[in-house]
DRENPA-3360 file (N, C-alpha, C; in nm, 2 decimals, always signed):
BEGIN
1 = XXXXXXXX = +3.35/+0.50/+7.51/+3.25/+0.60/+7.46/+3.23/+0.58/+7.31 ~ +3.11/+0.56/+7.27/+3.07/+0.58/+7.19/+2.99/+0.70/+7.08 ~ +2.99/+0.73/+6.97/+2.95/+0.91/+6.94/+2.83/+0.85/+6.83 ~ +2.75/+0.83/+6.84/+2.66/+0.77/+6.69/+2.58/+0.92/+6.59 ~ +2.59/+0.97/+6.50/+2.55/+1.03/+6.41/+2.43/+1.01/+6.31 ~ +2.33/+0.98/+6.35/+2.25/+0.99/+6.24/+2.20/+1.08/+6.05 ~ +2.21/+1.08/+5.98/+2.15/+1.15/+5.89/+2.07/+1.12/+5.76 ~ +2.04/+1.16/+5.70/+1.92/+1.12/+5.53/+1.75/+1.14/+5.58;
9 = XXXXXXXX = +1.73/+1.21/+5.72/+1.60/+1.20/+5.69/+1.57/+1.31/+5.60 ~ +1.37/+1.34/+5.62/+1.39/+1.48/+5.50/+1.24/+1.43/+5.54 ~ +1.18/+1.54/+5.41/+1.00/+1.47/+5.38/+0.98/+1.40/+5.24 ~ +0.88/+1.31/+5.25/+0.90/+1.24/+5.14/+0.74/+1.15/+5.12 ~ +0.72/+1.17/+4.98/+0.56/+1.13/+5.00/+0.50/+1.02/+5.03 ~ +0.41/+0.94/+5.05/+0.38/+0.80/+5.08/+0.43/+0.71/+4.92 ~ +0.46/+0.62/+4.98/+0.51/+0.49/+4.89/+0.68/+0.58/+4.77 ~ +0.73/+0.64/+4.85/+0.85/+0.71/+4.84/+0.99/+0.62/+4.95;
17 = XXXXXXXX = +1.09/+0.67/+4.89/+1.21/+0.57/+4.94/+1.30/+0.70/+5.03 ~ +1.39/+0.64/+5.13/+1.48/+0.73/+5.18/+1.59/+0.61/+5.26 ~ +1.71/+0.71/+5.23/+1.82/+0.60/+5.34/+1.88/+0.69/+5.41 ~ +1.84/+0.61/+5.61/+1.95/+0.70/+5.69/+2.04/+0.59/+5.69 ~ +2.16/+0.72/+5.75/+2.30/+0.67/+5.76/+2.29/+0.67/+5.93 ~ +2.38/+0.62/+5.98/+2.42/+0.60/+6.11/+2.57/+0.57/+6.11 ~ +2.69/+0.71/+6.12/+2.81/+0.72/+6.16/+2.84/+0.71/+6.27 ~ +2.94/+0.58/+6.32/+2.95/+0.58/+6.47/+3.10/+0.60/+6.48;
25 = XXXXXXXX = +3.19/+0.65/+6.60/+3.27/+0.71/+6.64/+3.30/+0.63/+6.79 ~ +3.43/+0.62/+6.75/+3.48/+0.59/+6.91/+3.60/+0.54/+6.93 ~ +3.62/+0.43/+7.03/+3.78/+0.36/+7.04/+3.76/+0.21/+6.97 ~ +3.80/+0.16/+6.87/+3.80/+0.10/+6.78/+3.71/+0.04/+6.71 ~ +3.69/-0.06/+6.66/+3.57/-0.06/+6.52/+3.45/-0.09/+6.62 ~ +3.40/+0.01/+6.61/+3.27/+0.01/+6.71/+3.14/-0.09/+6.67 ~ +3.17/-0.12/+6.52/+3.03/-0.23/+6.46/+3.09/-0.37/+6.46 ~ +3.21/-0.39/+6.55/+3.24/-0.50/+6.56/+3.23/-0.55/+6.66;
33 = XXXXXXXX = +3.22/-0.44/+6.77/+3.21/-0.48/+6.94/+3.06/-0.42/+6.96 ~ +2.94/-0.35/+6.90/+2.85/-0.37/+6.94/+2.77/-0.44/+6.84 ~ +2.62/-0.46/+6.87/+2.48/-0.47/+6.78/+2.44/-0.33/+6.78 ~ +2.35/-0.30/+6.67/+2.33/-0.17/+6.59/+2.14/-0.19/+6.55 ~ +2.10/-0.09/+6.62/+1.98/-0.07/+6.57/+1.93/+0.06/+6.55 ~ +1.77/+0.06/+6.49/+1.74/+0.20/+6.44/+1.58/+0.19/+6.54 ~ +1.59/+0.29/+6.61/+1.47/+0.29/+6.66/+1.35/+0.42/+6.65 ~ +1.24/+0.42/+6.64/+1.18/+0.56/+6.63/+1.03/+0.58/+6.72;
41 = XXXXXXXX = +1.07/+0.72/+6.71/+0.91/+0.78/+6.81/+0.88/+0.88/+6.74 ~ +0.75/+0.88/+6.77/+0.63/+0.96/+6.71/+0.53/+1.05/+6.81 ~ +0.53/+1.20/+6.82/+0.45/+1.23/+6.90/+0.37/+1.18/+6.98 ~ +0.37/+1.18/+7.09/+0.27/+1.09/+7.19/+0.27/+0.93/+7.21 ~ +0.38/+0.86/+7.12/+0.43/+0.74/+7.15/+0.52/+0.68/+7.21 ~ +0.53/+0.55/+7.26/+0.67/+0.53/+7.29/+0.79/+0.49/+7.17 ~ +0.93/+0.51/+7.22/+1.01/+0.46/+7.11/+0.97/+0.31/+7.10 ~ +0.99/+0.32/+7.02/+1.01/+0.14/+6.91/+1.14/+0.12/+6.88;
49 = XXXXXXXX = +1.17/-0.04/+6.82/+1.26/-0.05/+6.78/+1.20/-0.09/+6.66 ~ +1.27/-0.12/+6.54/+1.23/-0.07/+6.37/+1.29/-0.18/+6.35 ~ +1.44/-0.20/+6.35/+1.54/-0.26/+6.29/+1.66/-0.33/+6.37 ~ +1.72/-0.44/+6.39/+1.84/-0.41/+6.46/+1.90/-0.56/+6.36 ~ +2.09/-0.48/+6.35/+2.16/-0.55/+6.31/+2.28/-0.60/+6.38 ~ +2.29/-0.71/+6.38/+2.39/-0.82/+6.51/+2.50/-0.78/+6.50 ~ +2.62/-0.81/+6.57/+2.79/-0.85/+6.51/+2.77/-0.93/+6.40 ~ +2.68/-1.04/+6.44/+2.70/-1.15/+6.34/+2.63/-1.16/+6.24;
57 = XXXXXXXX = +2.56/-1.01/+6.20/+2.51/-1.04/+6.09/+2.37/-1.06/+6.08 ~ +2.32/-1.10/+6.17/+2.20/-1.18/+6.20/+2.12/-1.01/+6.22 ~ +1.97/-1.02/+6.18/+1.93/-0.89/+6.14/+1.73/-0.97/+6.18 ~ +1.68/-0.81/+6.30/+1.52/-0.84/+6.29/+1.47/-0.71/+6.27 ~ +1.37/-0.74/+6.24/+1.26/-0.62/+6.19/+1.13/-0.63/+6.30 ~ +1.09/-0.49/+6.29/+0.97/-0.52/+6.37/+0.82/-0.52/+6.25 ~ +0.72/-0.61/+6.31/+0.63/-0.69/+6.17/+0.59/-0.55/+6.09 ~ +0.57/-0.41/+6.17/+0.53/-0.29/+6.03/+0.59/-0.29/+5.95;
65 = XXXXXXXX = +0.75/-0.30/+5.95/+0.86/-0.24/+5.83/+0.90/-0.41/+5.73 ~ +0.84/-0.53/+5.78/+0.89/-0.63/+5.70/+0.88/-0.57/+5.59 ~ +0.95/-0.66/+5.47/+0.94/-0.63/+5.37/+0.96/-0.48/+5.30 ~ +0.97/-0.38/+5.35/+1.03/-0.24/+5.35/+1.12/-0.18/+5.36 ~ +1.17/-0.21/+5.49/+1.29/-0.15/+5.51/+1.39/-0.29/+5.51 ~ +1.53/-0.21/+5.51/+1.66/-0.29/+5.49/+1.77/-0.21/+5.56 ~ +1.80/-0.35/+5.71/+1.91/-0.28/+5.79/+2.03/-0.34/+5.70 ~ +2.17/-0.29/+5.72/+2.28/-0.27/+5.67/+2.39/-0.19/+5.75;
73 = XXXXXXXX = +2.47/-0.25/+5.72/+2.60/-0.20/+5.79/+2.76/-0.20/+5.70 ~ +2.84/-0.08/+5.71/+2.97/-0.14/+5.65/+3.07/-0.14/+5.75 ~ +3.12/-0.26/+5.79/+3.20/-0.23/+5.91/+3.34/-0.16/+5.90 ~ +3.36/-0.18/+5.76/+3.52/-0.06/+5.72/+3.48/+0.06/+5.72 ~ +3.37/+0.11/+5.74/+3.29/+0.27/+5.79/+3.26/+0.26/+5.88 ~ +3.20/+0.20/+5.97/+3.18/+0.18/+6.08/+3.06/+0.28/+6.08 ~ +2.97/+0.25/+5.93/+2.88/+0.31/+5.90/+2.74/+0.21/+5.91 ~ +2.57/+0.20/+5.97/+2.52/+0.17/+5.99/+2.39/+0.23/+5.87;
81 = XXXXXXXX = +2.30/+0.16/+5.81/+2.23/+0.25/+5.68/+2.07/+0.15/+5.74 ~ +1.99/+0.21/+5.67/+1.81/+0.19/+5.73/+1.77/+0.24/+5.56 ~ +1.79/+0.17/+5.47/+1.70/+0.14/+5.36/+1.54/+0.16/+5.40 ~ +1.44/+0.27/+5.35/+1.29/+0.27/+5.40/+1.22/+0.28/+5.26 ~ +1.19/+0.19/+5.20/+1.12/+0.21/+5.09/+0.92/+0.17/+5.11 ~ +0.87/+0.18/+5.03/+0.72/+0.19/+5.05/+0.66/+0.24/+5.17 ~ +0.74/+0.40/+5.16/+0.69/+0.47/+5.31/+0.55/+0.47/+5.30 ~ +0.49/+0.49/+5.46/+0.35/+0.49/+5.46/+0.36/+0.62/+5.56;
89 = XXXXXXXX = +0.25/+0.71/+5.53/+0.21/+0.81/+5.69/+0.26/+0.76/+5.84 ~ +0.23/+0.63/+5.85/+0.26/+0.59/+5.97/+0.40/+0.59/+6.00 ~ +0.49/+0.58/+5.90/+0.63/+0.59/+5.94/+0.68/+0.70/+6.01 ~ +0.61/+0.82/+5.96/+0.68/+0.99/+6.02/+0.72/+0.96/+6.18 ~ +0.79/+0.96/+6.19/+0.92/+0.97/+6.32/+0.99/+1.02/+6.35 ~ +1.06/+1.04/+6.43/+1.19/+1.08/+6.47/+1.27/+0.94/+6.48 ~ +1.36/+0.95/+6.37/+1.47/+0.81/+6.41/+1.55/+0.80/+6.48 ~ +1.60/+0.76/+6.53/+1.74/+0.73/+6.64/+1.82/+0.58/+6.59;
97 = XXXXXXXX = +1.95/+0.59/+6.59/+2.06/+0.51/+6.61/+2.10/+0.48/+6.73 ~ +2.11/+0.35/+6.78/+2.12/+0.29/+6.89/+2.28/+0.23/+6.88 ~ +2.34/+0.19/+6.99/+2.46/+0.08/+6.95/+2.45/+0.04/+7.12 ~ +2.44/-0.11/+7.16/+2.41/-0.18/+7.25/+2.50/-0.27/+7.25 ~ +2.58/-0.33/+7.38/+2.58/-0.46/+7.42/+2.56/-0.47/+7.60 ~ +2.71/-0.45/+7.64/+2.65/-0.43/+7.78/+2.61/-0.27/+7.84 ~ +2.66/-0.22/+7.74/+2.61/-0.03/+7.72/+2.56/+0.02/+7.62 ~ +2.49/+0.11/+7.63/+2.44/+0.17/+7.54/+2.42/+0.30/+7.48;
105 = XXXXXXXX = +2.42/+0.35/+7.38/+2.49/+0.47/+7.29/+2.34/+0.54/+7.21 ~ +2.31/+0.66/+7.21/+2.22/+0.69/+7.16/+2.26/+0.83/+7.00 ~ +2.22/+0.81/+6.94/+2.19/+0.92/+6.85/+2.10/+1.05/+6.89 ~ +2.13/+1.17/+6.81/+2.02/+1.28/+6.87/+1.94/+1.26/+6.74 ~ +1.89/+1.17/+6.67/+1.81/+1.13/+6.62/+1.80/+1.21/+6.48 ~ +1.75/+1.15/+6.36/+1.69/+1.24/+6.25/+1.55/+1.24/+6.20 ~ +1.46/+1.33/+6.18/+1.30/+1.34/+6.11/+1.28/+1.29/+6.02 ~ +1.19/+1.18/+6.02/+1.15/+1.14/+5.86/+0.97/+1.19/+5.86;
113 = XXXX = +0.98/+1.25/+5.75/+0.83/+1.33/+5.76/+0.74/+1.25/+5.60 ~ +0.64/+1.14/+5.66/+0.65/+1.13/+5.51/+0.47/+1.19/+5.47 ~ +0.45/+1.25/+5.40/+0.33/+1.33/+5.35/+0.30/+1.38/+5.24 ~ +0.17/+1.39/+5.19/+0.17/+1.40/+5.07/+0.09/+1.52/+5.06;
% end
């Protein structure tokens, strides 16, 4: 069983920065036995995936956030982070923390509201 915790969203104005965290919890170092992603939905959409970061390090983006955002992980926290810099309107979501391999772990997500 896995417990994933998301937090750092907030409101924040266009071309503004914010970093969620993603605390994960469980039976041993959980960012070593899964991959780690950040996914988000938006009223009337489906979820996306944003970000996802490997075991091995190996890290994709989806083409809105290139250059923007930055996935990150510390595995001695077993802490998972979503760097969002040059927010745009379009980002406003609800984020979620994922953790995946042959199962999967959800966050109850946190709001990023970005508006000016």
């Amino acid at each position: 069983q896995v417990h994933l915790v998301e937090s750092g969203g907030g409101l924040v104005q266009p071309g503004g920065s914010l970093r969620l965290s993603c605390a994960a919890s469980g039976t041993g170092s959980i960012l070593s036995m899964y991959n780690m992603a950040w996914f988000r939905q938006s009223p009337g959409k489906a979820r996306e995936v944003v970000a996802i970061i490997r075991r091995d390090n190996s890290t994709y983006y989806t083409d809105s956030v290139k250059g923007r955002f930055t996935i990150s992980k510390d595995n001695a926290n077993d802490t998972v982070y979503l760097l969002m810099d040059s927010l745009k309107l379009e980002d406003t979501a609800v984020y979620y923390c994922n953790a995946f391999n042959t199962q999967d772990y959800w966050g109850q997500g946190t709001q990023v509201t970005v508006s000016s």
